[in-house]
C-alpha positions in Angstrom: 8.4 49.7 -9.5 5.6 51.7 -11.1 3.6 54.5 -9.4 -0.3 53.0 -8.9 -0.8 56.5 -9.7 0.9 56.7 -13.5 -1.1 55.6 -16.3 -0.4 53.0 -18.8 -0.4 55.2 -21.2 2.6 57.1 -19.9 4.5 54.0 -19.3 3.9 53.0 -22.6 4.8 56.1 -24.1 8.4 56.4 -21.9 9.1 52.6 -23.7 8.3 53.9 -27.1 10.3 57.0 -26.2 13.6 54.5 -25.2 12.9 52.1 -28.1 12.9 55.4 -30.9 15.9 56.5 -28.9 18.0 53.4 -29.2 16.9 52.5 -32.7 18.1 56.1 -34.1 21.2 56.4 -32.1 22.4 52.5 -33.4 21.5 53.6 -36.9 23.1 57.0 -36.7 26.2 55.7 -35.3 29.1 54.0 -37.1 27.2 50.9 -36.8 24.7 52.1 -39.6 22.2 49.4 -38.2 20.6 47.8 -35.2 21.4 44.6 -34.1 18.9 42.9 -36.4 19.9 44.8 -39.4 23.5 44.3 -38.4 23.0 40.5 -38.4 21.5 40.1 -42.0 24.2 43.0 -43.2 21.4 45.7 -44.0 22.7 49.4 -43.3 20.9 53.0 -43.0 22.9 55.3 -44.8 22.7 59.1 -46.3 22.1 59.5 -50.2 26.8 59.4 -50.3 26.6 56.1 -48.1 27.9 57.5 -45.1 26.5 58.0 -41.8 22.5 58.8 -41.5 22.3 62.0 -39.4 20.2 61.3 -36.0 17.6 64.0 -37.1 16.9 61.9 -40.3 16.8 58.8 -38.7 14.7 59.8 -36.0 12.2 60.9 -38.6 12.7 58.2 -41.0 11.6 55.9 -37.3 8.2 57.9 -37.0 7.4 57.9 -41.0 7.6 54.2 -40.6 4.9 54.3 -38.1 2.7 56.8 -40.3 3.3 54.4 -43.6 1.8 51.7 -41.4 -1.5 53.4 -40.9 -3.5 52.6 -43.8 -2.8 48.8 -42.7 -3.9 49.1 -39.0 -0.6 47.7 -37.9 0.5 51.1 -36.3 -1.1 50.0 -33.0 0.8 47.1 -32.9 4.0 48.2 -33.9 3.8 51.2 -31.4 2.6 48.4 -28.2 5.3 46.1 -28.6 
């Protein structure tokens, strides 16, 4: 149950938080993907094909955001 005291803004930003979370842990696991990328048999890798470290999938996550910008879509991609 949410505090009537917390702002949306927070909550938002604590389900961004766990979404960025889960997406770079499944992609810097021995999964190499998410579920969706899993399913279609896409995988993140390093420049050798092995695992993605988590720090360079966690900022390949938030450089996704920043390419989306210059389209507007950032504010959707970040709400959902």
């Amino acid at each position: 149950m949410m505090d009537p005291i917390t702002p949306a803004g927070e909550v938002v930003t604590q389900g961004h938080v766990g979404y960025e979370q889960s997406v770079t842990m499944l992609e810097s696991s021995r999964w190499q993907a998410t579920l969706g990328k899993r399913a279609v048999g896409i995988v993140v890798a390093d420049i050798e094909g092995g695992n993605a470290a988590f720090v360079k999938t966690t900022v390949r996550f938030f450089l996704r955001i920043v390419s989306a910008l210059p389209l507007g879509l950032a504010a959707s991609s970040t709400c959902s």
